[in-house]
SEGU-433547 format. One record per residue (C-alpha): residue number from 1; residue in one letter; x, y, z. Coordinates in Angstrom, 3 decimals, padded with zeros to 6 digits. Layout:
! residues N
+-----+---------+----------+----------+----------+
| num | residuo |       px |       py |       pz |
+-----+---------+----------+----------+----------+
| NUM |       A |        X |        Y |        Z |
...
+-----+---------+----------+----------+----------+
//
This chain:
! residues 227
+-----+---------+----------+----------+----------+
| num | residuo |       px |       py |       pz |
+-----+---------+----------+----------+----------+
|   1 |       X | -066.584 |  092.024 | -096.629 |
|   2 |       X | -067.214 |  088.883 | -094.274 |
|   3 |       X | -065.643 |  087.879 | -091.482 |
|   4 |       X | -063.572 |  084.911 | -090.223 |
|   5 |       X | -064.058 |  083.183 | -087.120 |
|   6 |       X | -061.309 |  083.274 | -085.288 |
|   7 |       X | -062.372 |  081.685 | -081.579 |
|   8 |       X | -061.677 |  078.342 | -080.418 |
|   9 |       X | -063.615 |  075.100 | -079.736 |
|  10 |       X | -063.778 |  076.160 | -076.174 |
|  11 |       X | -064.808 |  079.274 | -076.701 |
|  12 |       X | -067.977 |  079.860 | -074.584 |
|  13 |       X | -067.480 |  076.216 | -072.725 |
|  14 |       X | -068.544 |  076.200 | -069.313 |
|  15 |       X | -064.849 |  075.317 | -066.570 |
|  16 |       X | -065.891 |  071.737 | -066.633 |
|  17 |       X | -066.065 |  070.774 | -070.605 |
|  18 |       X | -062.705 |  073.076 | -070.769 |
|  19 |       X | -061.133 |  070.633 | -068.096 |
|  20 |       X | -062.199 |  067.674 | -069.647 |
|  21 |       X | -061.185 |  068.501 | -072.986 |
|  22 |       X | -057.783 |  067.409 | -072.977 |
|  23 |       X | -058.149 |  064.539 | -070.171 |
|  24 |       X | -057.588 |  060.642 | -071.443 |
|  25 |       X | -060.464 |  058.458 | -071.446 |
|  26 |       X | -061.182 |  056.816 | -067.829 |
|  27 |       X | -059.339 |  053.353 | -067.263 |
|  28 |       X | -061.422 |  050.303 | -067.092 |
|  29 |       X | -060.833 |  049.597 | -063.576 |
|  30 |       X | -061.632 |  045.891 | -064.118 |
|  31 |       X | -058.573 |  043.492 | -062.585 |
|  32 |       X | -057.421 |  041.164 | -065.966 |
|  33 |       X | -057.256 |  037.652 | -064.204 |
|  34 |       X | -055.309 |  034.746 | -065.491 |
|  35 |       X | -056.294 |  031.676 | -066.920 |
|  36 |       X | -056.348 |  029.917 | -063.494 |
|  37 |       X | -055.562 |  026.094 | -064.659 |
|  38 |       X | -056.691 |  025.075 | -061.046 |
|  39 |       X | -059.908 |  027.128 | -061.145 |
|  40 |       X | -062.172 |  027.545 | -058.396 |
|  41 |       X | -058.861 |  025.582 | -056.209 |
|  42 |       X | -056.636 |  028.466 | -057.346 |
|  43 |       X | -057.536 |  030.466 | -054.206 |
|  44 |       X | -055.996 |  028.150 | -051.504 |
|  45 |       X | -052.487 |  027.593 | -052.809 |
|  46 |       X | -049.998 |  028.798 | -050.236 |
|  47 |       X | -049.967 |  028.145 | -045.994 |
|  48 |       X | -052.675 |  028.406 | -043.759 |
|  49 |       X | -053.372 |  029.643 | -040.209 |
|  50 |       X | -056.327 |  029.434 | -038.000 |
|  51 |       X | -057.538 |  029.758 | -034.332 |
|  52 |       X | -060.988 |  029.901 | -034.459 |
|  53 |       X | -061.425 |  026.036 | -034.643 |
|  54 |       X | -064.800 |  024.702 | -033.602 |
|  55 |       X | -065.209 |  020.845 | -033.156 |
|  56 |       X | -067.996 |  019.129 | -032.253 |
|  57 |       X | -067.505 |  015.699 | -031.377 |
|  58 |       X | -068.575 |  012.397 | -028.894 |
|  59 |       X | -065.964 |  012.122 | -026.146 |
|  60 |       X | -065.515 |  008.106 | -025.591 |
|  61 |       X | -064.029 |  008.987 | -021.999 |
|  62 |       X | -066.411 |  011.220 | -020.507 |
|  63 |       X | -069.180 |  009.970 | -022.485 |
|  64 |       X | -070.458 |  012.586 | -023.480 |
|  65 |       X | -070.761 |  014.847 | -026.484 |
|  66 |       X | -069.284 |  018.716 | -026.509 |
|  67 |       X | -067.495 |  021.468 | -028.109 |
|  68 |       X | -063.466 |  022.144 | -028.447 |
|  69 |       X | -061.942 |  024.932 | -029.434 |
|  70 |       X | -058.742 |  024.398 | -032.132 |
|  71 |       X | -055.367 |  026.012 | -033.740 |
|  72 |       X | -054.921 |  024.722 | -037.212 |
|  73 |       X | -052.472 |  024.905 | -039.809 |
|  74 |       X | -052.855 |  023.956 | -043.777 |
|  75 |       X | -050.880 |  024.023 | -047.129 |
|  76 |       X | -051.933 |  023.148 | -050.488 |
|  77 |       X | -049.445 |  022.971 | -052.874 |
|  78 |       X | -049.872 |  022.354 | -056.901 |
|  79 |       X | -049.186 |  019.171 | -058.364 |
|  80 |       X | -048.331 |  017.814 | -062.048 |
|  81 |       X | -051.997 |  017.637 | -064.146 |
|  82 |       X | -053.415 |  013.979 | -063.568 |
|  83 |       X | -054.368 |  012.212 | -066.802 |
|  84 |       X | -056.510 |  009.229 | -066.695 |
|  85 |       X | -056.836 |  008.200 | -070.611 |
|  86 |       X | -059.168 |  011.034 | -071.960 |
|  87 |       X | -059.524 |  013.129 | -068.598 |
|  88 |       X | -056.969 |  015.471 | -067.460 |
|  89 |       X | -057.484 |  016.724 | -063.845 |
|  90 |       X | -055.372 |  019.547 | -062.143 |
|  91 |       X | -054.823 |  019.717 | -058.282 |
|  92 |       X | -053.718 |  020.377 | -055.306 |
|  93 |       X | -051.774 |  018.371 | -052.763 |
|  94 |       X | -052.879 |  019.141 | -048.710 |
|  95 |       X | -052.240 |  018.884 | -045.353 |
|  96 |       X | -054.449 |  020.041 | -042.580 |
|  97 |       X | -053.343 |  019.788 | -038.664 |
|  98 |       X | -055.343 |  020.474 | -035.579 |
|  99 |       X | -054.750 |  021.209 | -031.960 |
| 100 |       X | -056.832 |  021.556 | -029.486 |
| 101 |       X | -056.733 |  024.814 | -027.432 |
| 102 |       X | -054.301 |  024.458 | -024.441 |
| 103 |       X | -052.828 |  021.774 | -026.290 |
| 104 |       X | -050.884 |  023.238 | -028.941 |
| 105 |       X | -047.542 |  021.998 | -027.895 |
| 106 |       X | -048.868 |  018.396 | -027.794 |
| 107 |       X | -049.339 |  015.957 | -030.136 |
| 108 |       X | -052.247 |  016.802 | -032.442 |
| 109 |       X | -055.990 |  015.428 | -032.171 |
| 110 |       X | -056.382 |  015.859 | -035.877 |
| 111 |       X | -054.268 |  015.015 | -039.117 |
| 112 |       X | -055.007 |  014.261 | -042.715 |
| 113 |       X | -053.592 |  014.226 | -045.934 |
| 114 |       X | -054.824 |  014.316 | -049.499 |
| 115 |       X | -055.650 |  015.762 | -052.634 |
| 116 |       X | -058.294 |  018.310 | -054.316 |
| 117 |       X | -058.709 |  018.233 | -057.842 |
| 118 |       X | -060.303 |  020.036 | -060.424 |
| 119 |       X | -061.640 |  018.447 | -063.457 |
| 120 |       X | -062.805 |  021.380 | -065.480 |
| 121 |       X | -064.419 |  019.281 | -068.499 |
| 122 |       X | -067.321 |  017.836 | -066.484 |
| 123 |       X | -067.266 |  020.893 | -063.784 |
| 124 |       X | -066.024 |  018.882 | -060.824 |
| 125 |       X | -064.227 |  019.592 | -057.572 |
| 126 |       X | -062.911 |  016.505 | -055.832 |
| 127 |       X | -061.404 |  015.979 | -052.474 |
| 128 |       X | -059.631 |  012.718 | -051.541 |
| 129 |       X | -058.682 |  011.925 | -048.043 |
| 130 |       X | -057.406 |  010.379 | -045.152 |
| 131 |       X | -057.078 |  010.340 | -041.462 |
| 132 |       X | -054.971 |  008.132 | -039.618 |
| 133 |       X | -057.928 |  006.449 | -037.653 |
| 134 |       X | -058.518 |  004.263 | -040.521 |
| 135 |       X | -060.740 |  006.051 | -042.843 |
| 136 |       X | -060.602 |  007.200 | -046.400 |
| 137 |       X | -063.232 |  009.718 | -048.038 |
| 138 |       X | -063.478 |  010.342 | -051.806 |
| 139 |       X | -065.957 |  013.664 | -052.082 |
| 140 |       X | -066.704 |  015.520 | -054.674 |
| 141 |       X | -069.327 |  017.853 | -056.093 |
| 142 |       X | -070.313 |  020.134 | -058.964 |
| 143 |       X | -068.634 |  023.671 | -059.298 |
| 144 |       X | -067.923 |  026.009 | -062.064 |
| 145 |       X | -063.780 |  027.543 | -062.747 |
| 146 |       X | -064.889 |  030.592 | -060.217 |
| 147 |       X | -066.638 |  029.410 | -058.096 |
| 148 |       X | -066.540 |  030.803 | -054.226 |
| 149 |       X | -067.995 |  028.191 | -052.848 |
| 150 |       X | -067.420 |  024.467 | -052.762 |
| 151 |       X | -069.699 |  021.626 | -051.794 |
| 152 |       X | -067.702 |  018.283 | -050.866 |
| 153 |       X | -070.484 |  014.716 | -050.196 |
| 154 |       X | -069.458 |  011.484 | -050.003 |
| 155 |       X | -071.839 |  008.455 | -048.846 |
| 156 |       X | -070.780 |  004.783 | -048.121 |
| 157 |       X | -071.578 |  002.501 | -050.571 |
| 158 |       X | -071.444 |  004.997 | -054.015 |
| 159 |       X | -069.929 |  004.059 | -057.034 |
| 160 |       X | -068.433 |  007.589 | -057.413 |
| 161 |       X | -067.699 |  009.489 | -053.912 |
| 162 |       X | -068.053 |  007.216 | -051.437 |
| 163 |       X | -065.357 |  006.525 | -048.158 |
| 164 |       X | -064.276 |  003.626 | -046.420 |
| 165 |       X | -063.436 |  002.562 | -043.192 |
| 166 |       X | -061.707 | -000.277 | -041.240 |
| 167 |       X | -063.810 | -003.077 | -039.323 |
| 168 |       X | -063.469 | -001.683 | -035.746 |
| 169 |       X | -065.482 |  002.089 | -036.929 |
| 170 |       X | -067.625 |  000.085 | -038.676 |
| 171 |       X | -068.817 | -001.662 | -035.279 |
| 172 |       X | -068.328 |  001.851 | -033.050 |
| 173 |       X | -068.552 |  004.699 | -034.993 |
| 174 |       X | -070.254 |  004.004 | -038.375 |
| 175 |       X | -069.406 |  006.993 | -040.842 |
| 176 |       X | -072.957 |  006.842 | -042.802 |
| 177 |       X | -072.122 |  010.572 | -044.665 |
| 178 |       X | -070.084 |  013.405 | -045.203 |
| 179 |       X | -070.521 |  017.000 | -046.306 |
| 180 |       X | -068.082 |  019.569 | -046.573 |
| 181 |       X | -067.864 |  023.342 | -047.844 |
| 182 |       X | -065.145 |  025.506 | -048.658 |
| 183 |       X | -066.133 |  029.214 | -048.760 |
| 184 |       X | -063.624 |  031.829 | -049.602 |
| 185 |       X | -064.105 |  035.213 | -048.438 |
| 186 |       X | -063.095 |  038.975 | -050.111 |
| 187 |       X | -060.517 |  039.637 | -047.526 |
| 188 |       X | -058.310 |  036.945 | -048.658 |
| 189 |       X | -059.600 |  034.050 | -045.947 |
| 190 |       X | -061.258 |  030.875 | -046.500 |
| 191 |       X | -063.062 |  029.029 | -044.326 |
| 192 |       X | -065.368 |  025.321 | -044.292 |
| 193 |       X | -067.552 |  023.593 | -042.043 |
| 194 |       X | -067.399 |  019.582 | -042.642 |
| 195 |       X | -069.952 |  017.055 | -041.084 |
| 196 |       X | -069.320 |  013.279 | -040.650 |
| 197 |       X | -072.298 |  011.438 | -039.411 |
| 198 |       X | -071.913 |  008.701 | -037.224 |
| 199 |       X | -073.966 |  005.511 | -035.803 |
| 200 |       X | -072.336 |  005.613 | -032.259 |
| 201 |       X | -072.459 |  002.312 | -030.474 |
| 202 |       X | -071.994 |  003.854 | -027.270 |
| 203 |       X | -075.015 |  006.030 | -027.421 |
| 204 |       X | -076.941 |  003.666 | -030.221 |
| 205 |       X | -077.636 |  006.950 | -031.767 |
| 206 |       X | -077.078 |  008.746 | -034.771 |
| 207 |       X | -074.295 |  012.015 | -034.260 |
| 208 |       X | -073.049 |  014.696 | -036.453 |
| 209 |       X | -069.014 |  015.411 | -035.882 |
| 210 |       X | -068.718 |  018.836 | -036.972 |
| 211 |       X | -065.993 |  021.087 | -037.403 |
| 212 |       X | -065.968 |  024.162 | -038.612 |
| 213 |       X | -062.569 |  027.342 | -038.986 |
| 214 |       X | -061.579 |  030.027 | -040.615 |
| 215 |       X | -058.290 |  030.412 | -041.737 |
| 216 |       X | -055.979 |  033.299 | -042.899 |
| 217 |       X | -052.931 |  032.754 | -045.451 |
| 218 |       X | -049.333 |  033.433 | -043.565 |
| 219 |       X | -047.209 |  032.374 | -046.951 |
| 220 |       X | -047.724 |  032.780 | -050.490 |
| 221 |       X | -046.187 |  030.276 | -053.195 |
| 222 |       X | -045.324 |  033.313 | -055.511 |
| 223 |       X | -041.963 |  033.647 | -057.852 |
| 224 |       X | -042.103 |  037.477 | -055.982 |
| 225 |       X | -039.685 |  038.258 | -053.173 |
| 226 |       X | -041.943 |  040.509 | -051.593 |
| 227 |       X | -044.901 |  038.097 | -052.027 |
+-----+---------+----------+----------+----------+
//
C-alpha cells in the first residue's frame, strides 16, 4: 500500500523562508508626486527667511568697494496661468527685501518686485523684475519641469531677456549683464547668487555687484492646518 504525504510546504524550510512565507510584498518606497503645474517654480511657493546675506557692492560714499552682511525676507505666491494667444505660462508673483546687518529696523537697502514664470512648452524659466532705482530686468533661461537648479541671464540690448535702465545709471553705473541662479537644496532651503555687472563712472572700471543667501521657508501656502 502507498503512502500519502502528509507534511506541509514548510516542512524542512530553514526560520527565514518560514518567516517570509506569509509576509506582504515590500512597499515601493518611491514618494508619488503631483503634477506640479508650476514645475521646477513649485518649490518656492510659501515665505522666506534668511540671514546669511552676502552683498558685494561699490560704496559711492566711501569710494570704495566691500562686503555687507544682510537679513532677507521673500514670498512667492501663485498667480492665474498667463495666456498670450497660443502660449500659456504659469507663475509666481514675488517679493524679496533686504537689510543690512545692524540695520534691520531701518529702512531697507534692497527691494524688488516681480514675477517668475514657467512656460513648460518651450522649457523656459523666466524672471521679470524691478528695483526701485530705476531698472527693469527680463531673464530667463532653459530648464526642464524638475529641475533643481535655475539659470536666470539677461543682457542690454536682446530681443528676448534683456533689462533697462533710466538715463542717470546709464551715465554712472551702466548695467552691461546679469546672471542669476536659484538652487534648491534637500533640506527644504533654497538659495541663489545673482551678478549685475556694472561700468562704474567713478572708478571707469568694470564691477560685478554680487549677492548671494540662503534662505529657509517660515510659512507654507497649504489648505493643511498643521502645514
Amino acid at each position: 500500500m502507498s503512502t500519502v504525504a502528509t507534511g506541509s510546504a514548510t516542512d524542512g524550510a530553514g526560520p527565514a523562508a518560514i518567516a517570509t512565507a506569509g509576509a506582504p510584498a515590500a512597499r515601493d518606497r518611491t514618494p508619488v508626486r503631483g503634477p506640479q503645474k508650476l514645475g521646477p517654480l513649485t518649490p518656492l511657493v510659501g515665505e522666506w527667511e534668511g540671514d546669511g546675506g552676502v552683498d558685494l557692492s561699490y560704496h559711492n560714499k566711501d569710494d570704495e568697494t566691500s562686503e555687507t552682511g544682510y537679513f532677507e525676507r521673500a514670498w512667492f505666491k501663485p498667480i492665474p496661468v498667463v495666456e498670450n494667444g497660443q502660449q500659456g505660462m504659469e507663475g509666481l508673483s514675488y517679493s524679496m527685501t533686504a537689510w543690512r546687518h545692524g540695520e534691520e529696523a531701518m529702512d531697507p537697502f534692497h527691494d524688488e518686485t516681480g514675477y517668475l514664470l514657467w512656460d513648460k512648452a518651450n522649457g523656459q524659466v523666466i524672471r521679470c523684475f524691478a528695483v526701485p532705482r530705476g531698472l527693469a530686468i527680463l531673464a530667463g533661461g532653459t530648464a526642464g519641469p524638475r529641475d533643481t537648479s535655475l539659470a536666470f541671464t539677461a543682457e542690454p540690448g536682446s530681443d528676448s531677456y534683456g533689462l533697462c535702465q533710466n538715463k542717470y545709471l546709464l551715465q554712472r553705473a551702466r548695467a552691461m549683464a546679469f546672471e542669476c541662479t536659484f538652487t534648491f537644496h534637500d533640506d527644504g532651503t533654497f538659495s541663489y547668487t545673482s551678478d549685475l555687472v556694472l561700468k562704474l563712472a567713478a572708478t571707469g572700471a568694470e564691477m560685478h555687484h554680487t549677492d548671494r543667501n540662503t534662505l529657509h521657508r517660515v510659512r507654507r501656502y497649504h489648505p493643511s492646518v498643521e502645514a
